[in-house]
N, C-alpha and C positions, 0 to 999 in steps of 0.2 A: 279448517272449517269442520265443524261436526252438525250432526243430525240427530236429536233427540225429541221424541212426543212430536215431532214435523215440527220443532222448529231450528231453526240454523242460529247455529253458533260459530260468532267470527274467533279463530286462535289468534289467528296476527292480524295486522294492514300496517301499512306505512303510506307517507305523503307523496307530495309531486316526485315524477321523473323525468328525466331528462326526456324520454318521449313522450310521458303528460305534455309536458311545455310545448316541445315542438309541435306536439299534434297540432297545435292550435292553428298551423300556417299551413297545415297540408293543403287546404282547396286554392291557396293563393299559387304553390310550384310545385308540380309533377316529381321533380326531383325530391323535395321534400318530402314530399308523399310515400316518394318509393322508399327512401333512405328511413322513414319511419317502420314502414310494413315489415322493412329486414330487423331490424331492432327488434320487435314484438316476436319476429317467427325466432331470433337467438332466443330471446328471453323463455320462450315457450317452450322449445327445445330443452331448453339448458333446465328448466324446470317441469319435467311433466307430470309432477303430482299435485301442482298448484295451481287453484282454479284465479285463472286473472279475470278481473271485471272492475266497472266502473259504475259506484252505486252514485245515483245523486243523491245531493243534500235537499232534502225538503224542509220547510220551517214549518211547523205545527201552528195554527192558528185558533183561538178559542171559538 
C-alpha cells in the first residue's frame, strides 16, 4: 500500500483463504472460531509490514 495526495494505493491483494472460507462458520463452533483467530495472529506475526483488511464490494449504482 502506499499514500500519495491522501490517496491510497493498493501494491498487491489476492483472493479467498483458507481462513476467508472458514470464517464463515465461526459463530456456528467455538472451536472454529478459536482455530481461526490462531490462523490470523500466524499470519500477522509471520507478516508485520502487511496491513490485512477486508474491503467490501459495493456495486455503484446510477
Amino acid at each position: 500500500m502506499e499514500i500519495a495526495n491522501d490517496v491510497v494505493q493498493l501494491v498487491s491483494f489476492s483472493g479467498s483463504t483458507a481462513n476467508a472460507l472458514a470464517g464463515r462458520f465461526t459463530l456456528a463452533d467455538e472451536a472454529i472460531h478459536a482455530h481461526c483467530v490462531g490462523i490470523a495472529e500466524q499470519e500477522q506475526n509471520a507478516n508485520p509490514s502487511v496491513l490485512f483488511l477486508i474491503l467490501p464490494i459495493c456495486r455503484r449504482t446510477k
